[in-house]
MARGU-275318 format. One record per residue (C-alpha): residue in three letters; x, y, z; residue number from 1. Coordinates in pm, 1 decimal, decimal comma. Layout:
N
[node ala [X Y Z] NUM];
...
This chain:
228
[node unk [-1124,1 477,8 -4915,2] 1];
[node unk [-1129,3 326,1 -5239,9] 2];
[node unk [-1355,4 571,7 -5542,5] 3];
[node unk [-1660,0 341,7 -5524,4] 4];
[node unk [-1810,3 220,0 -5889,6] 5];
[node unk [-2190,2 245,5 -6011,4] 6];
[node unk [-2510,0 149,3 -5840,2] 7];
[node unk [-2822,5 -67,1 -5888,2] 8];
[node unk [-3109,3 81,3 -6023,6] 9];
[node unk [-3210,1 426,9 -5903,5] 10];
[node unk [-3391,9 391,0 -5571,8] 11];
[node unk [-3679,6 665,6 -5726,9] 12];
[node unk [-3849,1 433,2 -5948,2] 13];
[node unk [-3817,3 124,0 -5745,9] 14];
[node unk [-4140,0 -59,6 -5588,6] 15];
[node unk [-4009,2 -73,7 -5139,2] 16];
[node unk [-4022,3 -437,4 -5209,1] 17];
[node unk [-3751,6 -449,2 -5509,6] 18];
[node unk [-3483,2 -663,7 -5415,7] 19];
[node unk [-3135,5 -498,9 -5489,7] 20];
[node unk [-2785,9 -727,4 -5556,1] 21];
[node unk [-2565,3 -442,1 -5451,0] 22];
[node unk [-2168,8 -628,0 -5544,1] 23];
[node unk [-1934,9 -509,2 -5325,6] 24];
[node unk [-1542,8 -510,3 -5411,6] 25];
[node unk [-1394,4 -402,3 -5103,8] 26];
[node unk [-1347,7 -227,8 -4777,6] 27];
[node unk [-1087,8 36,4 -4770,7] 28];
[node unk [-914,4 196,5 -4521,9] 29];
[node unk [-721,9 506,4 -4575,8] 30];
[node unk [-472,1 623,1 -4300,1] 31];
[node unk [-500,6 950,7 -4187,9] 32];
[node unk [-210,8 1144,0 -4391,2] 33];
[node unk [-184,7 1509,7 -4402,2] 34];
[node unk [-164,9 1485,3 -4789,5] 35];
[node unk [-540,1 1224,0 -4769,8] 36];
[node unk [-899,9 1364,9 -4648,9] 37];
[node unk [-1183,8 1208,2 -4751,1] 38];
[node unk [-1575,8 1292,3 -4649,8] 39];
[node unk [-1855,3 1036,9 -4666,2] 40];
[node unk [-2219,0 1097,6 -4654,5] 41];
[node unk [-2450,0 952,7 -4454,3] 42];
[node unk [-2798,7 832,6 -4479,3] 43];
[node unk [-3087,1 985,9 -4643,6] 44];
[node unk [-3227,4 1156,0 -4336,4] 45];
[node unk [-2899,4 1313,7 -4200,8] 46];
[node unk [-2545,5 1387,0 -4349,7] 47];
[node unk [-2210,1 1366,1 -4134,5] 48];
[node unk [-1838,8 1442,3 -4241,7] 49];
[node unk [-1526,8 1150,8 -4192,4] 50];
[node unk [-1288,1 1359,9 -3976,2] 51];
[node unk [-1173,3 984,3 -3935,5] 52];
[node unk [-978,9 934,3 -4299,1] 53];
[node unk [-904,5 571,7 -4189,2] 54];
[node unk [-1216,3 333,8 -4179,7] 55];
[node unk [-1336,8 76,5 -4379,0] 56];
[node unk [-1615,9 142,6 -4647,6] 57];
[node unk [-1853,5 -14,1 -4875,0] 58];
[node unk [-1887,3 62,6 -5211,1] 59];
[node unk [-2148,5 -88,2 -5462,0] 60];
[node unk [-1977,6 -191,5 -5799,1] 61];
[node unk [-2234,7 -227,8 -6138,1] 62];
[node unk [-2505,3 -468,6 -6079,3] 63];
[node unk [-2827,7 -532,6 -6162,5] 64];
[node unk [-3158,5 -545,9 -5996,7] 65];
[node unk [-3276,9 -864,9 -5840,4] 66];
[node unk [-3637,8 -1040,6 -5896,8] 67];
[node unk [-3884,9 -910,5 -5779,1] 68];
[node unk [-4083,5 -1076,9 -5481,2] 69];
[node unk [-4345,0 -1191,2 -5681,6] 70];
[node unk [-4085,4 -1386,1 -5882,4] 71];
[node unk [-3886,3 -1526,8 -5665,4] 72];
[node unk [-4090,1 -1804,0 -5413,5] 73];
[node unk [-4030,3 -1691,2 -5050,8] 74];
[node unk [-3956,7 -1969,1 -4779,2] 75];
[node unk [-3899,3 -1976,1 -4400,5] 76];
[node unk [-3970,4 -1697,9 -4162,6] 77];
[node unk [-3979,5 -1357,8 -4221,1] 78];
[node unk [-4097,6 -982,4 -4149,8] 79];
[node unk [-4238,1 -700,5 -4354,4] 80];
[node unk [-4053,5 -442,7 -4403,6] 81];
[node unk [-3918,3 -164,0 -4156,1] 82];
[node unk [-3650,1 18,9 -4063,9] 83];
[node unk [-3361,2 -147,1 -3860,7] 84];
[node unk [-3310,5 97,8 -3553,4] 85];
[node unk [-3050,2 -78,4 -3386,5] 86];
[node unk [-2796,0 -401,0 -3398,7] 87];
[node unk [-2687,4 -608,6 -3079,0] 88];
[node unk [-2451,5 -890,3 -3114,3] 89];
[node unk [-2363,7 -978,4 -2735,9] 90];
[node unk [-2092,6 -1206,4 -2834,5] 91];
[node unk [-1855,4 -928,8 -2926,5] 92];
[node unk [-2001,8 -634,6 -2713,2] 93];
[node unk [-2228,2 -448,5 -3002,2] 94];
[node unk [-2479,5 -238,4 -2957,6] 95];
[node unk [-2517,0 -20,9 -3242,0] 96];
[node unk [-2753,8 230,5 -3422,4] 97];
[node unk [-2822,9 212,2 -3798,9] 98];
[node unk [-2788,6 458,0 -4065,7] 99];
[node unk [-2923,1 421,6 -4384,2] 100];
[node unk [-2717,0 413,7 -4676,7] 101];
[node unk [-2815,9 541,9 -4999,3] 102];
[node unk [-2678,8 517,5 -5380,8] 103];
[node unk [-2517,7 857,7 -5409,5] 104];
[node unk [-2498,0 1132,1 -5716,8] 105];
[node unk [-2209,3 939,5 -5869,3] 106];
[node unk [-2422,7 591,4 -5905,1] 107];
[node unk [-2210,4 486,6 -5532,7] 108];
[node unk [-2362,8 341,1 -5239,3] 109];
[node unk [-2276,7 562,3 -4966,2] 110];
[node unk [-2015,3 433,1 -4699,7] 111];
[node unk [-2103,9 477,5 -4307,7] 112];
[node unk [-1991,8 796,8 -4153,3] 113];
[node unk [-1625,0 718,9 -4053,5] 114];
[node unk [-1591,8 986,9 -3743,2] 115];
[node unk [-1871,0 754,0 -3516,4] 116];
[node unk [-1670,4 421,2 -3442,9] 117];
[node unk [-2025,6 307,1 -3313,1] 118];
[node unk [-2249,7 295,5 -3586,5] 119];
[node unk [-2369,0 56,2 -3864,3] 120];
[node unk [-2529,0 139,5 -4197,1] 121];
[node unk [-2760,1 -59,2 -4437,2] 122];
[node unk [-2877,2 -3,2 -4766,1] 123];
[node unk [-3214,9 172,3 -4698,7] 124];
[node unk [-3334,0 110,4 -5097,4] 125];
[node unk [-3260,8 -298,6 -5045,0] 126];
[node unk [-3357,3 -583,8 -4820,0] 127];
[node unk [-3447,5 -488,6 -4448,1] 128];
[node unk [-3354,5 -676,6 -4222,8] 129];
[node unk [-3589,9 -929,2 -4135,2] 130];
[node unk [-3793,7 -910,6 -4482,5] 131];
[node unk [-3717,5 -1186,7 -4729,0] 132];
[node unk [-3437,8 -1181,3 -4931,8] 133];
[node unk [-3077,4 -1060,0 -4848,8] 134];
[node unk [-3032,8 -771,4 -4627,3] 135];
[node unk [-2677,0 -550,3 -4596,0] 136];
[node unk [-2518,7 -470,7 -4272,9] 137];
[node unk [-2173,6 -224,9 -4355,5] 138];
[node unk [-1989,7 -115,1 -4012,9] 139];
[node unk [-1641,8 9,9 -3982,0] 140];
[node unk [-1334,7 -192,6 -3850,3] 141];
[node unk [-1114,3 113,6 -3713,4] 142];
[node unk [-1075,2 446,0 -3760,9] 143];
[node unk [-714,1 639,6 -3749,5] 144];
[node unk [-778,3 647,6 -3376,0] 145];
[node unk [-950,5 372,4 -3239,1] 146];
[node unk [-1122,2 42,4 -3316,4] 147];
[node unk [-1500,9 44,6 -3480,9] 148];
[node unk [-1759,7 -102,2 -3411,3] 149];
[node unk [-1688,4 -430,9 -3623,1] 150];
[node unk [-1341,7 -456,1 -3461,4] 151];
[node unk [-1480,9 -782,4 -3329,7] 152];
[node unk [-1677,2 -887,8 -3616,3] 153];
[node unk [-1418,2 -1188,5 -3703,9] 154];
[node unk [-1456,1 -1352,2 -3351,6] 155];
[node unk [-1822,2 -1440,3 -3397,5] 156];
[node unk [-1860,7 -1851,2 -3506,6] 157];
[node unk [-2139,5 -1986,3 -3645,5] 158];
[node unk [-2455,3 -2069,3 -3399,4] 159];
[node unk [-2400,8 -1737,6 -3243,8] 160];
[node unk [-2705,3 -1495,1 -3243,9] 161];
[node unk [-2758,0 -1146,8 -3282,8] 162];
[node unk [-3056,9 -940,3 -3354,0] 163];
[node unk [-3185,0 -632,4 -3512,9] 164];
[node unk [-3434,9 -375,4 -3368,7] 165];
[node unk [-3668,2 -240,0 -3607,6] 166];
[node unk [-3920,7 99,1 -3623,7] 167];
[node unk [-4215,6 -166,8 -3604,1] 168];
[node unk [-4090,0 -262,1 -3260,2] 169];
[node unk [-4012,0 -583,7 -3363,8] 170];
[node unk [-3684,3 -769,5 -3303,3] 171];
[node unk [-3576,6 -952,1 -3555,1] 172];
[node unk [-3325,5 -1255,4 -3414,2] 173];
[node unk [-3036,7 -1390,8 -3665,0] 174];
[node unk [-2847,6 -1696,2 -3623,9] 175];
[node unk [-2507,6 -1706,5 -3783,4] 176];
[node unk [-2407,5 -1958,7 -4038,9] 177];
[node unk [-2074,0 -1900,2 -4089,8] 178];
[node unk [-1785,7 -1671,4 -4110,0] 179];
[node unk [-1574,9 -1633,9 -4373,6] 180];
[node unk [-1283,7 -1402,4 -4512,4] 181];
[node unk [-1220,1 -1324,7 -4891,2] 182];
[node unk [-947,6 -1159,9 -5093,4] 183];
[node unk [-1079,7 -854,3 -5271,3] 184];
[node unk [-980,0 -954,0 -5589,8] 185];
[node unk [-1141,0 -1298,8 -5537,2] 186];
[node unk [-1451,0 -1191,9 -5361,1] 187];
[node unk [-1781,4 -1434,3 -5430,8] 188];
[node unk [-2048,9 -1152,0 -5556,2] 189];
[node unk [-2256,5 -1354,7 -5604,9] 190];
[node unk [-2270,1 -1579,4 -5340,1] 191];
[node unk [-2318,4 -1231,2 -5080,7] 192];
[node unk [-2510,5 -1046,5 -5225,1] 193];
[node unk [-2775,3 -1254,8 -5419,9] 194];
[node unk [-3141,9 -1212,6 -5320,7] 195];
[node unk [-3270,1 -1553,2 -5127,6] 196];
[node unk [-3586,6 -1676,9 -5070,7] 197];
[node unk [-3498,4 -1672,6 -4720,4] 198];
[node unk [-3455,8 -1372,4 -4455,4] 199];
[node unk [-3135,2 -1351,0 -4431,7] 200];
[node unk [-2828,2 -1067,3 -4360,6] 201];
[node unk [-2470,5 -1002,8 -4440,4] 202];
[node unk [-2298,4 -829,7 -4219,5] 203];
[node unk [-1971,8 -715,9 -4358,5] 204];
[node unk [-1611,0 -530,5 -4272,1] 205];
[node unk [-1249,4 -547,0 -4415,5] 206];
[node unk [-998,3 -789,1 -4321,0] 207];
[node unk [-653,4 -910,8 -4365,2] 208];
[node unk [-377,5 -673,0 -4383,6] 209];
[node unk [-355,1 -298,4 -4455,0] 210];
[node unk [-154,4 -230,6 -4729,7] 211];
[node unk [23,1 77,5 -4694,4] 212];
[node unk [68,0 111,2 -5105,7] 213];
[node unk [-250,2 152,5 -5212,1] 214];
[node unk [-412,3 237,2 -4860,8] 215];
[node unk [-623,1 -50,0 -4844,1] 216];
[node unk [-699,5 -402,9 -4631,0] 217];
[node unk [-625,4 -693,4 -4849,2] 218];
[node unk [-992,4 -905,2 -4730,5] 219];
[node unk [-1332,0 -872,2 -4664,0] 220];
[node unk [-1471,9 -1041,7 -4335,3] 221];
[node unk [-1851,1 -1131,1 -4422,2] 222];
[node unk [-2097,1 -1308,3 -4167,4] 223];
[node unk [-2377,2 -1511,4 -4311,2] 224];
[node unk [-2661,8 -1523,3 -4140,5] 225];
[node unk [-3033,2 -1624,2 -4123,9] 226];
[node unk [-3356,8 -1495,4 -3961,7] 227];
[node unk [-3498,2 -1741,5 -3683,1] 228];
């Protein structure tokens, strides 16, 4: 995986209902070379070792933090906050626990632990799911030695549904907007990871091509979505 960059604002000193723009520059996947191992973290609760080397990651580039609620008028429906426990999206076969994913030593937000092919991450200092604002969904593509659980990620089409199960056992139900694929040296910022007045979620992967030279996909597959 690609040396992830600096972080929002430290989680410590952050109200729970900060809203975090966490820019992401890519997904990498590094194949699994005798000469390339890499460990990741997990969330704040629990910590796991890659023995995968090759999975896709997300890394949190310098940003700054986004308005606060108060600030920014909230619209539509939406939830208060609590912990996403686990993701379905029955169109492509997902049922998946989360893991949160925290900004690291080095200012990084931590990638999902790359040796469980069936497990999603989300930054546990942002949006959750369901509240207002712009929630972050991370889940692997493949591994070195099978696909992960957003293998499928790329077949969903807008209309579909999926949902989220949260620690206030409450479901929160999304709708998908659209799909879309960008080059990671052309990737909207932005446009992803802006906070909204609206509930809404990214759910995001890499895409495109795996180039062998610098051990990395080309894309990044993102799914907009909205809470319902």
């Amino acid at each position: 995986m690609a040396t992830p960059l600096p972080s929002p604002v430290e989680s410590t000193s952050v109200p729970p209902r900060r809203r975090f723009v966490v820019r992401l520059l890519a997904w990498t996947v590094v194949l699994l070379i005798p000469a390339v191992i890499l460990f990741f973290s997990g969330d704040d609760e629990s910590s796991d070792d890659a023995r995968a080397p090759r999975a896709a990651a997300a890394h949190a580039p310098a940003s700054s933090a986004a308005p606060k609620s108060s600030a920014t008028p909230r619209a539509g429906k939406q939830l208060p906050r609590a912990r996403p426990t686990r993701l379905l999206i029955p169109a492509i076969d997902v049922s998946a626990p989360f893991v949160g994913l925290a900004i690291g030593d080095s200012g990084q937000l931590e990638p999902p632990p790359a040796d469980d092919v069936n497990l999603v991450g989300w930054q546990a200092d942002g949006v959750s799911p369901g509240e207002a604002g712009t929630a972050i969904i991370a889940g692997h593509v493949d591994t070195a030695t099978a696909p992960a659980v957003f293998a499928g990620l790329s077949e969903l089409k807008k209309g579909d549904r999926f949902s989220v199960n949260r620690s206030d056992r409450r479901t929160a139900v999304f709708v998908v907007d659209s799909v879309e694929t960008f080059a990671k040296d052309d990737f909207p910022d932005e446009r992803v990871y802006a906070d909204t007045p609206q509930a809404q979620v990214r759910l995001i992967t890499c895409a495109g091509d795996y180039d062998h030279s610098v051990k990395d996909y080309t894309d990044n597959l993102v799914v907009f979505a909205h809470l319902v």
